[in-house]
Each structure stands twice: as structure tokens, then as C-alpha cells.
N, CA, C and O atoms as a GROMACS GRO file, in nm:
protein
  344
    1UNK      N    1  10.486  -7.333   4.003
    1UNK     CA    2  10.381  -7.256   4.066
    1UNK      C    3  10.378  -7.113   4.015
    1UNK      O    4  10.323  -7.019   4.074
    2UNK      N    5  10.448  -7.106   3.888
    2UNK     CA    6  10.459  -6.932   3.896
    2UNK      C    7  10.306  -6.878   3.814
    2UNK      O    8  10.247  -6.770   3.817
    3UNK      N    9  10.272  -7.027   3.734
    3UNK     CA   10  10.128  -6.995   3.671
    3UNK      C   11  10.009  -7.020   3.770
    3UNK      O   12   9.901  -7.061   3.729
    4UNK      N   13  10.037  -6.990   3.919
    4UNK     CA   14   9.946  -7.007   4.005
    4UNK      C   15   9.849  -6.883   3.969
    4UNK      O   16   9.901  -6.813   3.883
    5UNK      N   17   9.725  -6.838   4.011
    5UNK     CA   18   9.665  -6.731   4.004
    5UNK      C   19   9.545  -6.755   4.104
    5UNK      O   20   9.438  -6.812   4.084
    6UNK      N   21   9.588  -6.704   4.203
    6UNK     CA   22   9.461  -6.786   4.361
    6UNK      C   23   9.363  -6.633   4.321
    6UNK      O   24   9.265  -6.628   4.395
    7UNK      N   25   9.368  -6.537   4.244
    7UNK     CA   26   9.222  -6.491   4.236
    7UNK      C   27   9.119  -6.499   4.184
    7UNK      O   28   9.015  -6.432   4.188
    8UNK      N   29   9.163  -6.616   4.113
    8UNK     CA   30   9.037  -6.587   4.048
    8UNK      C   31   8.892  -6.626   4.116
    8UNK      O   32   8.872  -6.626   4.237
    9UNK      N   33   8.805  -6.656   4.023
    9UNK     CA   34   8.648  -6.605   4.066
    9UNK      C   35   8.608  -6.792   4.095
    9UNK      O   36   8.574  -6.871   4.007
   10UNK      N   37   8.618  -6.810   4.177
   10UNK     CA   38   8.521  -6.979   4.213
   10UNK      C   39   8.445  -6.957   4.342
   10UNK      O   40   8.463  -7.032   4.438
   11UNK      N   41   8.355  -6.849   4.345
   11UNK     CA   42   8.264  -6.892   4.458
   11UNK      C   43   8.182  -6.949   4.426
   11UNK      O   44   8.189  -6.983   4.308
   12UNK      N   45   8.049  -6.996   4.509
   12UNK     CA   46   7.946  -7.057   4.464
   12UNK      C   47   7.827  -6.976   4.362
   12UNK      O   48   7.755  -7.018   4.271
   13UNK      N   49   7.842  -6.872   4.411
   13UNK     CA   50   7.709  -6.810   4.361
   13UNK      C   51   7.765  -6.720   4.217
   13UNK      O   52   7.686  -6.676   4.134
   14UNK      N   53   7.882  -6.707   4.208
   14UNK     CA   54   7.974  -6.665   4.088
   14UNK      C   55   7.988  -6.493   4.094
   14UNK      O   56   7.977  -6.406   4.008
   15UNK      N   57   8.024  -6.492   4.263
   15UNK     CA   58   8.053  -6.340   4.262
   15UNK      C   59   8.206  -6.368   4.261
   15UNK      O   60   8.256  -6.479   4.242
   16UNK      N   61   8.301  -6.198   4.294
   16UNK     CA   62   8.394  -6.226   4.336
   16UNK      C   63   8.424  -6.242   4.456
   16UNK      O   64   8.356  -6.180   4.537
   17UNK      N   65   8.522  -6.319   4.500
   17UNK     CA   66   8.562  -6.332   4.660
   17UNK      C   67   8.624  -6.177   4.715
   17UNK      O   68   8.634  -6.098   4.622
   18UNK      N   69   8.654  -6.138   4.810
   18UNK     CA   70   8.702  -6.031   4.892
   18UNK      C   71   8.782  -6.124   4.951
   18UNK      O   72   8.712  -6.154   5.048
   19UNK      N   73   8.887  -6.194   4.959
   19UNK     CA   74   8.958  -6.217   5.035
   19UNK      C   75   9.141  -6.166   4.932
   19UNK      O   76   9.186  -6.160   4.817
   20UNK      N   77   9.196  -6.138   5.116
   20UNK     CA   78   9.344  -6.122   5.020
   20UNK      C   79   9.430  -6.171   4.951
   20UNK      O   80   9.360  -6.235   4.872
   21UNK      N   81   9.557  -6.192   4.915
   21UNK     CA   82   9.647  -6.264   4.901
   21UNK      C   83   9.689  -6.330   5.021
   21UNK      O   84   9.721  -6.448   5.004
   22UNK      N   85   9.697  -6.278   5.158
   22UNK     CA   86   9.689  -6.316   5.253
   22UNK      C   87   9.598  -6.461   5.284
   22UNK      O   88   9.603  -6.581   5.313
   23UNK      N   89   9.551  -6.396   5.266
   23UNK     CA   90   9.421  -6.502   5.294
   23UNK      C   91   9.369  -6.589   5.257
   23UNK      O   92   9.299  -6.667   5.322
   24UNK      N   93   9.407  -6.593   5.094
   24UNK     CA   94   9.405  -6.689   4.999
   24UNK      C   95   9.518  -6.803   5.067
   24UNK      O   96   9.491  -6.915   5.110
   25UNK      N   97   9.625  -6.748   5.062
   25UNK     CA   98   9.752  -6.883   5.134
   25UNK      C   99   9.698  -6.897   5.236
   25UNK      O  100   9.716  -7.018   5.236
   26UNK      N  101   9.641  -6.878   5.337
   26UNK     CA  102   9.636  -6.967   5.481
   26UNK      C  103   9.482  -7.048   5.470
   26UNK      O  104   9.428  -7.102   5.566
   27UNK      N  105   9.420  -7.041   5.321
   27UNK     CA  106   9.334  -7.144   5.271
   27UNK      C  107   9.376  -7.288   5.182
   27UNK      O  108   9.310  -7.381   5.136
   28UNK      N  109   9.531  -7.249   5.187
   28UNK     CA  110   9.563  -7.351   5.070
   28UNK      C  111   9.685  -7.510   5.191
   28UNK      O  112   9.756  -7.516   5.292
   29UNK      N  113   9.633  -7.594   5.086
   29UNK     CA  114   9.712  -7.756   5.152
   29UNK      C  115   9.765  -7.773   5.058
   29UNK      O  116   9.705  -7.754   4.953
   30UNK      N  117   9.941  -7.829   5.056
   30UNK     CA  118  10.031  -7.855   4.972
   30UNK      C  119  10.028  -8.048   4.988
   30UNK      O  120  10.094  -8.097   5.080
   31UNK      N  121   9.979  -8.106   4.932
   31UNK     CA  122   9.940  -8.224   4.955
   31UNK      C  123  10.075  -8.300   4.839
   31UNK      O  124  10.128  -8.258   4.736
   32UNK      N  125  10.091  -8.424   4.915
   32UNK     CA  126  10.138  -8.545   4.806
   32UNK      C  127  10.085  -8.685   4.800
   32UNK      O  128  10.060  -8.757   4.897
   33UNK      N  129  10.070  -8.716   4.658
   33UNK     CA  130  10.029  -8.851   4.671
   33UNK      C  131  10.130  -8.933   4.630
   33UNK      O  132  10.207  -8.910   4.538
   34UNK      N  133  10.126  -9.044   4.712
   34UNK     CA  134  10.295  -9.121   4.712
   34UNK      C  135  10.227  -9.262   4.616
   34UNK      O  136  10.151  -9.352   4.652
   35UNK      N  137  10.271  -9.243   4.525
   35UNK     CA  138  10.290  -9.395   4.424
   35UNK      C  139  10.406  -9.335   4.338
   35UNK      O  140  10.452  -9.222   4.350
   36UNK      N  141  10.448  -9.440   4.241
   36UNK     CA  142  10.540  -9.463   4.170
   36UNK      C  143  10.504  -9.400   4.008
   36UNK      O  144  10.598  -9.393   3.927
   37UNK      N  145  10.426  -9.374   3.985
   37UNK     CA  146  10.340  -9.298   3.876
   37UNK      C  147  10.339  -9.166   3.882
   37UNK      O  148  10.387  -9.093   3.969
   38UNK      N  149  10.265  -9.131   3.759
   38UNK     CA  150  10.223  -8.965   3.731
   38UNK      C  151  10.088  -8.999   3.789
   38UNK      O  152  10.032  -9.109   3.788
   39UNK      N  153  10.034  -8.857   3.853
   39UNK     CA  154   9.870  -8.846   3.881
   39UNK      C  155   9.848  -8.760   3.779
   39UNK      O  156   9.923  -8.668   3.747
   40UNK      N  157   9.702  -8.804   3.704
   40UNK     CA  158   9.614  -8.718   3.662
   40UNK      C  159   9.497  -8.638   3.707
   40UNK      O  160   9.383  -8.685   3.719
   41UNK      N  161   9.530  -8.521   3.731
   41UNK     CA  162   9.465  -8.436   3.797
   41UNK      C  163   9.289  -8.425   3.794
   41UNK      O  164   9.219  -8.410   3.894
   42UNK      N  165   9.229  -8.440   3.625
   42UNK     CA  166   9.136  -8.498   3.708
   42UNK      C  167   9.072  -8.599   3.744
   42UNK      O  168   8.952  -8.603   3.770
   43UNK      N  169   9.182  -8.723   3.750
   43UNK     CA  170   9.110  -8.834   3.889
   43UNK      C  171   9.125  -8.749   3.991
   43UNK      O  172   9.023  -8.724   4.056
   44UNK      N  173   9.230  -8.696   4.024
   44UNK     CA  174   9.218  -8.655   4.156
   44UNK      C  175   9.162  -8.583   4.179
   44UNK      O  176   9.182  -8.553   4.297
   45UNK      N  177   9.054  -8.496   4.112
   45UNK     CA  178   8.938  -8.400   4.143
   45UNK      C  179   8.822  -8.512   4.177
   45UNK      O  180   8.746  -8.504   4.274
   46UNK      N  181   8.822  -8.612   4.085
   46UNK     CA  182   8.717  -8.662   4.125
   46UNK      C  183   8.726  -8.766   4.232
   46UNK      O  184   8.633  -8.839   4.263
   47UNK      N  185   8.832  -8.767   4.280
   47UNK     CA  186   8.844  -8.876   4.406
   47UNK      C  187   8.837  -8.783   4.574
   47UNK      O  188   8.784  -8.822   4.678
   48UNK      N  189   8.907  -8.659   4.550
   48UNK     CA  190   8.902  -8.577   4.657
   48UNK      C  191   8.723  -8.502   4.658
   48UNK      O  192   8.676  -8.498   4.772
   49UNK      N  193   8.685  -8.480   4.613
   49UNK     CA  194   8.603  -8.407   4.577
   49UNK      C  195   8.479  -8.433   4.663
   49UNK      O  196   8.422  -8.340   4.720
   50UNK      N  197   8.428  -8.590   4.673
   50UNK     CA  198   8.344  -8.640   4.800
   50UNK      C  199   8.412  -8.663   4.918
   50UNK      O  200   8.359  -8.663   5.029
   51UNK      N  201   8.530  -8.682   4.893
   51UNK     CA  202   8.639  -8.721   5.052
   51UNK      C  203   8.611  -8.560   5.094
   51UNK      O  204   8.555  -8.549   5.203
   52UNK      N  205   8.630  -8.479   5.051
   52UNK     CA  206   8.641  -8.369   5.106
   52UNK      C  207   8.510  -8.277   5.155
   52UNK      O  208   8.487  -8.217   5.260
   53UNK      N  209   8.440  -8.292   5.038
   53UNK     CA  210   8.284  -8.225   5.073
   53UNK      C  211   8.288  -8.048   5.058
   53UNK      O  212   8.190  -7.977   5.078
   54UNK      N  213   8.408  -8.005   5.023
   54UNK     CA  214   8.394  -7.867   5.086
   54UNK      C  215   8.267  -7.785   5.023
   54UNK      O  216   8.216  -7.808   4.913
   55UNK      N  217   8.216  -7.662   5.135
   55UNK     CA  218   8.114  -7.605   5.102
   55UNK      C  219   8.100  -7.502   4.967
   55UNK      O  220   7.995  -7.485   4.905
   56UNK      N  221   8.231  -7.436   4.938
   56UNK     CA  222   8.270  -7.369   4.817
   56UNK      C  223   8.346  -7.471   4.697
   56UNK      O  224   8.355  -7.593   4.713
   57UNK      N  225   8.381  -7.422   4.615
   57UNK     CA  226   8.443  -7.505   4.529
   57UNK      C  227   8.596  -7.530   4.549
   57UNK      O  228   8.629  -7.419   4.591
   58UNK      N  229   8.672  -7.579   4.547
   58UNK     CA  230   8.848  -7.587   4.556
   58UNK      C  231   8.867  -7.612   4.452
   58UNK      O  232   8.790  -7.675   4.379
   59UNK      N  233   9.013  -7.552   4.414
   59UNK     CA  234   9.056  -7.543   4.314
   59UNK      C  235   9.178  -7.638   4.320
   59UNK      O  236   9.228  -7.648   4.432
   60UNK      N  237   9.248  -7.724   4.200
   60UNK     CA  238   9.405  -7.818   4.246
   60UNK      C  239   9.462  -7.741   4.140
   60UNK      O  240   9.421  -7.680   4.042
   61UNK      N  241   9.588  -7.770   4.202
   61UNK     CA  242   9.673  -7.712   4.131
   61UNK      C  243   9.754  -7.808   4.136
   61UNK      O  244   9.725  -7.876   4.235
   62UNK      N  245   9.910  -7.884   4.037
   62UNK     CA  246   9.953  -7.962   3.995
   62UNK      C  247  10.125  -7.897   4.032
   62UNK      O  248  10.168  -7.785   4.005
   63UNK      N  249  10.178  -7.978   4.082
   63UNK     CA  250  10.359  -7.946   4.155
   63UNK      C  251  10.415  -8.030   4.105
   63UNK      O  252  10.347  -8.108   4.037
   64UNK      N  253  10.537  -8.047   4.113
   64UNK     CA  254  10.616  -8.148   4.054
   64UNK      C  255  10.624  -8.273   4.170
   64UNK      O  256  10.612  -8.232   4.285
   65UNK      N  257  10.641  -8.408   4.156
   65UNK     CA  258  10.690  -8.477   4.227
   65UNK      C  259  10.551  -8.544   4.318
   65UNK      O  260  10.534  -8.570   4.437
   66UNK      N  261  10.449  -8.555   4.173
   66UNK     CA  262  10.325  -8.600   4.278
   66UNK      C  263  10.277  -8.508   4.365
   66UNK      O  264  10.186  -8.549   4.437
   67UNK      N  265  10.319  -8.366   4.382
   67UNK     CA  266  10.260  -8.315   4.458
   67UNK      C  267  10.147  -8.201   4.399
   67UNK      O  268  10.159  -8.165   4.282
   68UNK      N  269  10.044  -8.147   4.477
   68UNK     CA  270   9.946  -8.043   4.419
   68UNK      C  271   9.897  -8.005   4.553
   68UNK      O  272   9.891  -8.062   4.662
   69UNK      N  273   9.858  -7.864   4.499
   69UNK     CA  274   9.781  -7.745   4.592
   69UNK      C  275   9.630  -7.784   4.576
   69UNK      O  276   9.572  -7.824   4.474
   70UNK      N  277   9.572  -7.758   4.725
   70UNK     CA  278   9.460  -7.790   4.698
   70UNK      C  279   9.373  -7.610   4.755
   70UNK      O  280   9.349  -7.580   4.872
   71UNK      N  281   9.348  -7.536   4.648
   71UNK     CA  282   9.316  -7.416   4.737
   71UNK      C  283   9.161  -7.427   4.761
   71UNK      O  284   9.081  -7.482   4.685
   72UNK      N  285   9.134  -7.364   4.877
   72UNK     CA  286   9.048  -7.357   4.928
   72UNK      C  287   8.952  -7.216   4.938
   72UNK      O  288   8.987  -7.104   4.899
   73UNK      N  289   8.863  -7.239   4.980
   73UNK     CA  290   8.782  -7.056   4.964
   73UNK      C  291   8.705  -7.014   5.093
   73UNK      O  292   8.637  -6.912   5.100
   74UNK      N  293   8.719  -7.078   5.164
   74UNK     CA  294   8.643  -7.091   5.276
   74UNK      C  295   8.710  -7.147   5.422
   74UNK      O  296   8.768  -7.254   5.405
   75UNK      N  297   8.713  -7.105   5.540
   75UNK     CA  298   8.824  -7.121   5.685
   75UNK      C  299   8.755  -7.252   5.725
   75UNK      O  300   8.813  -7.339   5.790
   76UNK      N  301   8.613  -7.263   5.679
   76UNK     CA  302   8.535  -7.349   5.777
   76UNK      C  303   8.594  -7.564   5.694
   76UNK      O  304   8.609  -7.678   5.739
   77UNK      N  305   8.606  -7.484   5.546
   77UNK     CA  306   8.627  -7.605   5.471
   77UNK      C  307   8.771  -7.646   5.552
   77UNK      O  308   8.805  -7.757   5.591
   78UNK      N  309   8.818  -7.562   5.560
   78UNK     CA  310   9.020  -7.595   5.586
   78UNK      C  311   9.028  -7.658   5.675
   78UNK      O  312   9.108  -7.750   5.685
   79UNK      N  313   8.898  -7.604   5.815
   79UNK     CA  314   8.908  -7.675   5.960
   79UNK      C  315   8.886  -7.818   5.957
   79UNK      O  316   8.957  -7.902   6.011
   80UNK      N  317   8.721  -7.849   5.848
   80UNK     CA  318   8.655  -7.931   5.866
   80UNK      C  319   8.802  -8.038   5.783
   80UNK      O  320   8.785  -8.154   5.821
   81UNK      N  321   8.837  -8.035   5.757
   81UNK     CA  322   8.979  -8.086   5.651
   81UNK      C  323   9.044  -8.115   5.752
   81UNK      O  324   9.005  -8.214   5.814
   82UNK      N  325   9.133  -8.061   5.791
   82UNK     CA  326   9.216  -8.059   5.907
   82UNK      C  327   9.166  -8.131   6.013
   82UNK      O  328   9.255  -8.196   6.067
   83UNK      N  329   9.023  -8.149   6.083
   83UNK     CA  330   8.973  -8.220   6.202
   83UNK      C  331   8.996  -8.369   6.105
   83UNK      O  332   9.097  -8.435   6.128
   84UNK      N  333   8.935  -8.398   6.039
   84UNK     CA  334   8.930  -8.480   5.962
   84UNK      C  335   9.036  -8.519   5.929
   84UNK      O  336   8.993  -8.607   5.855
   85UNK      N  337   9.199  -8.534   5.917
   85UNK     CA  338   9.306  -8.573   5.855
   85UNK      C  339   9.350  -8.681   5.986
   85UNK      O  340   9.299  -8.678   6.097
   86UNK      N  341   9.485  -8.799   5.930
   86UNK     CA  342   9.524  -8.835   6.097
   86UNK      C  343   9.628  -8.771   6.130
   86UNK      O  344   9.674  -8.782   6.244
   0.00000   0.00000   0.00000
């Protein structure tokens, strides 16, 4: 994660965001997908991508051990995520 960089520019309309570092982490899900394989990141853009719907763009990011960040840009996407999970 040290080549993480949560500022950069992915809003919709291609301004920059105003949000903090703060704020950036309490937008982000540390997710794992459990099989016996490597994931390629982008199937998994394109498989999350309608499951999820979010209104801004998300960004993945790739962890060791099957796992990846899914950052987010928006509180309303994180909720609608979260109501939505079991």
C-alpha cells in the first residue's frame, strides 16, 4: 500500500475533490475475495462496478492475499454499500 495515492483527481465532472486525508480513509472498504487463485483486477472492476452502482467513480486498489481497497469519493456511495452488504 505504500504506492497508494487517495488524491488524486476521479470526480465526475473532472474537478478536484476537497476532501482530506481524513476523509479520504473513512471512504475506503478493505475487501477480500476468497478463492484459491490470483484476482485480476480488472475483472474485478468490471464485476463490482454494476453490483455497486456508485454515484462517483471508485477507485481499487490491489493488497496481497486476494485482498483490495475499494476507495470511494462520496459518504452517500459508502452508506448505500454498507445498507446493501449482509
Amino acid at each position: 500500500m505504500e504506492n497508494l495515492n487517495i488524491n488524486c483527481d476521479n470526480s465526475a465532472d473532472g474537478s478536484m475533490l476537497k476532501l482530506t486525508h481524513a476523509e479520504l480513509l473513512d471512504l475506503c472498504l478493505v475487501c477480500r475475495v476468497v478463492v484459491n487463485k490470483p484476482i485480476h483486477l480488472s475483472t474485478l472492476e468490471k464485476r463490482l462496478d454494476p453490483m455497486l452502482e456508485p454515484r462517483r467513480q471508485m477507485t481499487l486498489v490491489t493488497m496481497e492475499n486476494n485482498k483490495f481497497m475499494v476507495q470511494l469519493y462520496q459518504k452517500g456511495d459508502l452508506v448505500k454499500i454498507l445498507d446493501g452488504s449482509p
